[in-house]
PDB file of N, CA, C and O in Angstrom:
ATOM      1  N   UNK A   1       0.843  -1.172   0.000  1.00  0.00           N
ATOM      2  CA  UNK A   1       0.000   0.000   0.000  1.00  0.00           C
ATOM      3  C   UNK A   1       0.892   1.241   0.000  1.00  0.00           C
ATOM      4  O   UNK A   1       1.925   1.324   0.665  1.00  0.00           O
ATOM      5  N   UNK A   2       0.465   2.095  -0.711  1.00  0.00           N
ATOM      6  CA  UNK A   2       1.625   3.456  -0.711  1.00  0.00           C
ATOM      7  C   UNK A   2       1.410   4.428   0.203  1.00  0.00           C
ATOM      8  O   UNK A   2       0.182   4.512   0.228  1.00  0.00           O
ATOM      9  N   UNK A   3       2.044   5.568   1.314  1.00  0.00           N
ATOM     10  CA  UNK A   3       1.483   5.864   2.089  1.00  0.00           C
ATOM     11  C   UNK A   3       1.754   7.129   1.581  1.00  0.00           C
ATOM     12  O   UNK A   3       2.821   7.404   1.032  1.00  0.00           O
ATOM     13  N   UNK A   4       0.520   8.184   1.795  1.00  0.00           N
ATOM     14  CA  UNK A   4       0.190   9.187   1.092  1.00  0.00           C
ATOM     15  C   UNK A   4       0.607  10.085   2.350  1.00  0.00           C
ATOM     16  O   UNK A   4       0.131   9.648   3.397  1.00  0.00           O
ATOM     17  N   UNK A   5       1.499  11.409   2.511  1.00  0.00           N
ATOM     18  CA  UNK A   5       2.188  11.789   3.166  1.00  0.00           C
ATOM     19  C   UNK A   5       1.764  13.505   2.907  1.00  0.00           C
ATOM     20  O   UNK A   5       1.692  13.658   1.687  1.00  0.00           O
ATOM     21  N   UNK A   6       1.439  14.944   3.699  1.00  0.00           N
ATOM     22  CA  UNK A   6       1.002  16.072   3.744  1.00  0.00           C
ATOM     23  C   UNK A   6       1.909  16.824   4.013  1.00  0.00           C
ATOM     24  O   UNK A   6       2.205  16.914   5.205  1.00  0.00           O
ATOM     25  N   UNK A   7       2.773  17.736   2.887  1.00  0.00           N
ATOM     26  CA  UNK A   7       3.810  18.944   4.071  1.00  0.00           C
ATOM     27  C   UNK A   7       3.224  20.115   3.512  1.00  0.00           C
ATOM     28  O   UNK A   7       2.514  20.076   2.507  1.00  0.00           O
ATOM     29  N   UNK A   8       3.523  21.235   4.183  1.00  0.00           N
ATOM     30  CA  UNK A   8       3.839  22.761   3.895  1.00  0.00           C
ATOM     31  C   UNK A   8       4.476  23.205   3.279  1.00  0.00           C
ATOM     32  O   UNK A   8       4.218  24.159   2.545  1.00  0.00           O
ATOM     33  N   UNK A   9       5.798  22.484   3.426  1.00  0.00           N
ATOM     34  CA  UNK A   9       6.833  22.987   2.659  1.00  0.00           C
ATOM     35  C   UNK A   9       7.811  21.922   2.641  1.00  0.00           C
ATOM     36  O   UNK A   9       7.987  21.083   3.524  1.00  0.00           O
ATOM     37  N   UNK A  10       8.611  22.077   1.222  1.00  0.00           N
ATOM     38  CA  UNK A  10       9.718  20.646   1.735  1.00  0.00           C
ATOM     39  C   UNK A  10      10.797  21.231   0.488  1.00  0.00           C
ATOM     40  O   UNK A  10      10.709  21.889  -0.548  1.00  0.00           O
ATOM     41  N   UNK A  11      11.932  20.495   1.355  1.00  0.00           N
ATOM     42  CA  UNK A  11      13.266  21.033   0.188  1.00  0.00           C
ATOM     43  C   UNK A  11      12.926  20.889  -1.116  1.00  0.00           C
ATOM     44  O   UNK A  11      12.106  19.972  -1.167  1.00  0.00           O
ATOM     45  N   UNK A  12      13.159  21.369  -2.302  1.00  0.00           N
ATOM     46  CA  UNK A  12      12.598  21.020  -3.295  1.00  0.00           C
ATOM     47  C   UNK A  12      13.745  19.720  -4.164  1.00  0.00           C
ATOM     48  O   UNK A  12      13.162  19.022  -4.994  1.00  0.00           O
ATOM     49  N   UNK A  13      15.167  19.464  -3.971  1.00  0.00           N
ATOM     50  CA  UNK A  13      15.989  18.868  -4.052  1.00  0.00           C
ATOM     51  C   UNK A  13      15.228  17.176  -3.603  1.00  0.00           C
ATOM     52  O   UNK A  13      15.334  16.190  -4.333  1.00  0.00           O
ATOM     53  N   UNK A  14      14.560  17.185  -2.394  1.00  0.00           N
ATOM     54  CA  UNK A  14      13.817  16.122  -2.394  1.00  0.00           C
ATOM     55  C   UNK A  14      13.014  15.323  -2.911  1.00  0.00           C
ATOM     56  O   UNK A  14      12.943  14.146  -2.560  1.00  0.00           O
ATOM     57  N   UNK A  15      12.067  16.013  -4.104  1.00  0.00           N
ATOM     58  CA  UNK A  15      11.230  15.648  -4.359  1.00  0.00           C
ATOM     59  C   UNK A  15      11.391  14.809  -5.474  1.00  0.00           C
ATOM     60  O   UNK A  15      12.387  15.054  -6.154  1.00  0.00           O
ATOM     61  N   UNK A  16      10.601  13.792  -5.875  1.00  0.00           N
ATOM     62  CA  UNK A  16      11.088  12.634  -6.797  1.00  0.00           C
ATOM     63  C   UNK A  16       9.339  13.133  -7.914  1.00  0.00           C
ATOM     64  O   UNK A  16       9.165  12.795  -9.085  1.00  0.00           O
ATOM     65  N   UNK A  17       8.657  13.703  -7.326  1.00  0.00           N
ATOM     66  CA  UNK A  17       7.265  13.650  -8.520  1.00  0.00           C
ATOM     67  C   UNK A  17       6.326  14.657  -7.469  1.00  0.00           C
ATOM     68  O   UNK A  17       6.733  14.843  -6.322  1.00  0.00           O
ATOM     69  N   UNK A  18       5.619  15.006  -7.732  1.00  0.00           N
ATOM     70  CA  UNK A  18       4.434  15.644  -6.702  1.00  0.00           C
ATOM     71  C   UNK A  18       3.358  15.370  -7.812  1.00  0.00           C
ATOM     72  O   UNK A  18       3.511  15.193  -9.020  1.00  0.00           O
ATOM     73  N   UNK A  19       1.802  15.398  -6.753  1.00  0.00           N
ATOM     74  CA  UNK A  19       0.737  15.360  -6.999  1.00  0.00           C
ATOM     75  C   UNK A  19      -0.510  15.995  -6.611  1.00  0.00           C
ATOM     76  O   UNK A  19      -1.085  15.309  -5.766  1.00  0.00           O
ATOM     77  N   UNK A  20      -1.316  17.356  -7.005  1.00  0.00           N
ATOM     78  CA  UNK A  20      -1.403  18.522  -6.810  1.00  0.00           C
ATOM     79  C   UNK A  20      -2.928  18.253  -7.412  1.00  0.00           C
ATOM     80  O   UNK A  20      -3.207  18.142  -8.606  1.00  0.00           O
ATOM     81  N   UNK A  21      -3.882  18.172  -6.244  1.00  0.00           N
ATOM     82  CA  UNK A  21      -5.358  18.063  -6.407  1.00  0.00           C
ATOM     83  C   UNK A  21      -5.882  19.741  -6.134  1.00  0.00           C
ATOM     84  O   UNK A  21      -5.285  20.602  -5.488  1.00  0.00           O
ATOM     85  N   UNK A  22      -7.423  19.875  -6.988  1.00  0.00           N
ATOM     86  CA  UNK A  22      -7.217  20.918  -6.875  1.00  0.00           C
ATOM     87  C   UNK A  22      -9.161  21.177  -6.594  1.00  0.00           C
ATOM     88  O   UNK A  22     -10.092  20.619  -7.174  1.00  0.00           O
ATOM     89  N   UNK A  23      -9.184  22.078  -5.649  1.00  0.00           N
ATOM     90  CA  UNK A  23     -10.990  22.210  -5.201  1.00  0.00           C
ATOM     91  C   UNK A  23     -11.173  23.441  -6.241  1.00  0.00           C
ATOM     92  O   UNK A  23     -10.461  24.075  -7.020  1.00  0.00           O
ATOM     93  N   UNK A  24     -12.548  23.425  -5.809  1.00  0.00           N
ATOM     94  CA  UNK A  24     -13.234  24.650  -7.080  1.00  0.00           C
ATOM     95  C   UNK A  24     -14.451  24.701  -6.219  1.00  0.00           C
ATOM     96  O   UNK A  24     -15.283  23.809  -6.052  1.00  0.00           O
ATOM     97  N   UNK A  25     -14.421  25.690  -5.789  1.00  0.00           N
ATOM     98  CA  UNK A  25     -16.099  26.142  -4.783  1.00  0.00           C
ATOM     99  C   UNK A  25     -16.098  24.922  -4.241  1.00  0.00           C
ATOM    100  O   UNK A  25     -16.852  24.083  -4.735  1.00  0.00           O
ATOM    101  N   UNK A  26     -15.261  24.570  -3.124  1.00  0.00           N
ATOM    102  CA  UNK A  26     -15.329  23.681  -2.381  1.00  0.00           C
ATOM    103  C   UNK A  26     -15.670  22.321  -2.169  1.00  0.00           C
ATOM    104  O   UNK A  26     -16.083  21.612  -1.251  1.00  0.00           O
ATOM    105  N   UNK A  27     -15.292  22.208  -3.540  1.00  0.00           N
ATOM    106  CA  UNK A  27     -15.291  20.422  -4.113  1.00  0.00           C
ATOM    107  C   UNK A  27     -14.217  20.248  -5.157  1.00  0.00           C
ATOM    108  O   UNK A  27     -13.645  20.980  -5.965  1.00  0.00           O
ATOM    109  N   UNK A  28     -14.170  18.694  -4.729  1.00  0.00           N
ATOM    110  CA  UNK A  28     -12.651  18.505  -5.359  1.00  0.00           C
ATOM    111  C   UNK A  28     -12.998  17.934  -6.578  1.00  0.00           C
ATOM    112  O   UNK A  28     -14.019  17.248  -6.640  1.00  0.00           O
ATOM    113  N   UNK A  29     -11.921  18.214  -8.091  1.00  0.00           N
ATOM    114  CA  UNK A  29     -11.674  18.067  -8.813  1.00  0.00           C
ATOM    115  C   UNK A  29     -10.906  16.678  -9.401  1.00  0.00           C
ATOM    116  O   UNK A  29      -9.706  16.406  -9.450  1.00  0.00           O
ATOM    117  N   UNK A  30     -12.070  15.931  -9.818  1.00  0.00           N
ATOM    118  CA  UNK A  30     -11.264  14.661 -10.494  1.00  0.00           C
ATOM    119  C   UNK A  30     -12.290  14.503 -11.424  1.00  0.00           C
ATOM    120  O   UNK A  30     -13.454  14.886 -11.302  1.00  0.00           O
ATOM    121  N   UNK A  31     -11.688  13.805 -12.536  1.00  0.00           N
ATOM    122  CA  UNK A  31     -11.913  13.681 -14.044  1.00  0.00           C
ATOM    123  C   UNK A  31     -12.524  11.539 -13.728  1.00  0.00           C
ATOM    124  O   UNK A  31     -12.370  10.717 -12.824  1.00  0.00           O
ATOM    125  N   UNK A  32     -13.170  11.558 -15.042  1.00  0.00           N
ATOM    126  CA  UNK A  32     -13.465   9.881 -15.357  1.00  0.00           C
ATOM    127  C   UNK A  32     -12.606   9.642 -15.958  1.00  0.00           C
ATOM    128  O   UNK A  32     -12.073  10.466 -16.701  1.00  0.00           O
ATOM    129  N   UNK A  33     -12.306   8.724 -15.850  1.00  0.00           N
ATOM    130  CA  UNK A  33     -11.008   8.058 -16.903  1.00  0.00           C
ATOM    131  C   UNK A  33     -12.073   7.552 -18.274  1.00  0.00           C
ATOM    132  O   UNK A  33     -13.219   7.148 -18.073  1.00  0.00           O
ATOM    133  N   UNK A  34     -11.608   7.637 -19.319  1.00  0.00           N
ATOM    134  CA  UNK A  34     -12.556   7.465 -20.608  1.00  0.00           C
ATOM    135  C   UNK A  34     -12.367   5.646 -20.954  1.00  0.00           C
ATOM    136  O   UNK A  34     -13.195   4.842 -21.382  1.00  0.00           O
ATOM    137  N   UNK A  35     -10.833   5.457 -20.531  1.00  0.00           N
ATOM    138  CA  UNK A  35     -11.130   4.141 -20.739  1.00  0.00           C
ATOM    139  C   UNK A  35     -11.054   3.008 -19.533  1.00  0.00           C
ATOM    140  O   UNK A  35     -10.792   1.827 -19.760  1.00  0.00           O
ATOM    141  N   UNK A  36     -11.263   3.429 -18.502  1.00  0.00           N
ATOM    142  CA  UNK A  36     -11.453   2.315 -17.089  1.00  0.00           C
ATOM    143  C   UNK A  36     -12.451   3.558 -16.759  1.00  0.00           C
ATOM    144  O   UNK A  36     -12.569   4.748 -17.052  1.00  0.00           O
ATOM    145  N   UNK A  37     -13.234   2.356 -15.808  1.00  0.00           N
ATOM    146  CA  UNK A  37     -14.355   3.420 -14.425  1.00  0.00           C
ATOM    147  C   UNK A  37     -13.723   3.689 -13.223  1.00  0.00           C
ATOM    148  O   UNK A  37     -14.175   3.093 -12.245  1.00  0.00           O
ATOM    149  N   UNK A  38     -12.842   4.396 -13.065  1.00  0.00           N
ATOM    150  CA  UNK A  38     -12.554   5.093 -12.288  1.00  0.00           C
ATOM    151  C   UNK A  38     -12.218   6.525 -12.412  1.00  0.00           C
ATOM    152  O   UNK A  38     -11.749   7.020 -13.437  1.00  0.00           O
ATOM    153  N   UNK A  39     -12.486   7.190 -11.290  1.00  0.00           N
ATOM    154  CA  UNK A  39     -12.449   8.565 -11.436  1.00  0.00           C
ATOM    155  C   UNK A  39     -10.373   9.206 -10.548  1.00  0.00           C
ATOM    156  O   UNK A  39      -9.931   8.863  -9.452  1.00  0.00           O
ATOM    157  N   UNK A  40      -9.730  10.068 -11.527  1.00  0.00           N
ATOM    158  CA  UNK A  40      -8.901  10.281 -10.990  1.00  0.00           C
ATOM    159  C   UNK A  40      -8.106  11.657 -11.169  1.00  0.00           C
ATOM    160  O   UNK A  40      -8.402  12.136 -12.264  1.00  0.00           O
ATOM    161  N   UNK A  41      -7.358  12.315 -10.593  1.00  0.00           N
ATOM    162  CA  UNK A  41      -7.174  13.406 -10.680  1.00  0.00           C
ATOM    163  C   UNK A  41      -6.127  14.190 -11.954  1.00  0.00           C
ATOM    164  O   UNK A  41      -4.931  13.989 -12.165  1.00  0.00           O
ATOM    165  N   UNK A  42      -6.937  14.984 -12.560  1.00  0.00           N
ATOM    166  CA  UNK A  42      -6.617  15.584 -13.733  1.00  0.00           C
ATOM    167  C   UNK A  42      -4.846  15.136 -14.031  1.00  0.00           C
ATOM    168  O   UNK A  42      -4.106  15.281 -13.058  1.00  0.00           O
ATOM    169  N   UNK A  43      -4.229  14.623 -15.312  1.00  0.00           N
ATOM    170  CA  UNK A  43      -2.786  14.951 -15.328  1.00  0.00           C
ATOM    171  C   UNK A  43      -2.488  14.835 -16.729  1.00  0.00           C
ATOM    172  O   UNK A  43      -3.277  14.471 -17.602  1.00  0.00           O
ATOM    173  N   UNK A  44      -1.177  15.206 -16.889  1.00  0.00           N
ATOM    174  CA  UNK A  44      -0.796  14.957 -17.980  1.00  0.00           C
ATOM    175  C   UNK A  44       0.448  14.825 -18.376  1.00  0.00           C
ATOM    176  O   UNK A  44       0.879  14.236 -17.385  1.00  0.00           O
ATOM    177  N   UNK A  45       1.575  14.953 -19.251  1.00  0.00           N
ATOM    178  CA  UNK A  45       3.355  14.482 -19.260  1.00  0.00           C
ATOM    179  C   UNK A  45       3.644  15.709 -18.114  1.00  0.00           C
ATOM    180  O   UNK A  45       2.955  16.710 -17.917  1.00  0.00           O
ATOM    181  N   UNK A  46       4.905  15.291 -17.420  1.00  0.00           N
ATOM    182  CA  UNK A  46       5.332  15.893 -16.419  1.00  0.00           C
ATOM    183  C   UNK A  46       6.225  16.378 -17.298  1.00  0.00           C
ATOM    184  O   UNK A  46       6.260  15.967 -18.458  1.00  0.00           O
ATOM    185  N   UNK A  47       7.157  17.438 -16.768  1.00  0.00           N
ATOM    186  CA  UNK A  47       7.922  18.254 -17.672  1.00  0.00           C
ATOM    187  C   UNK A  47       9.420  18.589 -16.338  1.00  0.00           C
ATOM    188  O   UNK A  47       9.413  18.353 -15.129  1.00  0.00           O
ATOM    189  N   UNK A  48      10.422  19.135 -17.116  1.00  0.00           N
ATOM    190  CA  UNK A  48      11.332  19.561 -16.273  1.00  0.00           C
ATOM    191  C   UNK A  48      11.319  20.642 -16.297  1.00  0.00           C
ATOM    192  O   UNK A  48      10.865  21.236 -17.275  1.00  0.00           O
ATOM    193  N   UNK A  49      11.820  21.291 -15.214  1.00  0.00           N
ATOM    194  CA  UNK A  49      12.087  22.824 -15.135  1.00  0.00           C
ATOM    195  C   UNK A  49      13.466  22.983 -14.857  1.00  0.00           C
ATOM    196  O   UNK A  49      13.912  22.689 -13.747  1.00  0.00           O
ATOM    197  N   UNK A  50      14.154  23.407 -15.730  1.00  0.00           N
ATOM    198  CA  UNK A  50      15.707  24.103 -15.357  1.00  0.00           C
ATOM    199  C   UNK A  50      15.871  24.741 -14.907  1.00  0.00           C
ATOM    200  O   UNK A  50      17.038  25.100 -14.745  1.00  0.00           O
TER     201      UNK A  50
END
């Protein structure tokens, strides 16, 4: 099981991926997947920043 973990702030040197849900008038934002039934939160290619 993966354990899903909450900071404020964290070195950014640490980080291996982040995952960034997002509310809208006080409900949260997740998409259907078009090809499985499950519902999951918006994404798309991750990118680097130099």
């Amino acid at each position: 099981m993966l354990e899903v973990k909450f900071y404020d702030s964290i070195d950014d040197s640490l980080l291996k991926f982040a995952v960034i849900i997002s509310q809208s008038n006080g409900k949260w934002v997740f998409c259907k997947h078009k090809e499985r039934d499950t519902f999951e939160v918006p994404g798309g290619h991750s990118i680097k920043i130099y």
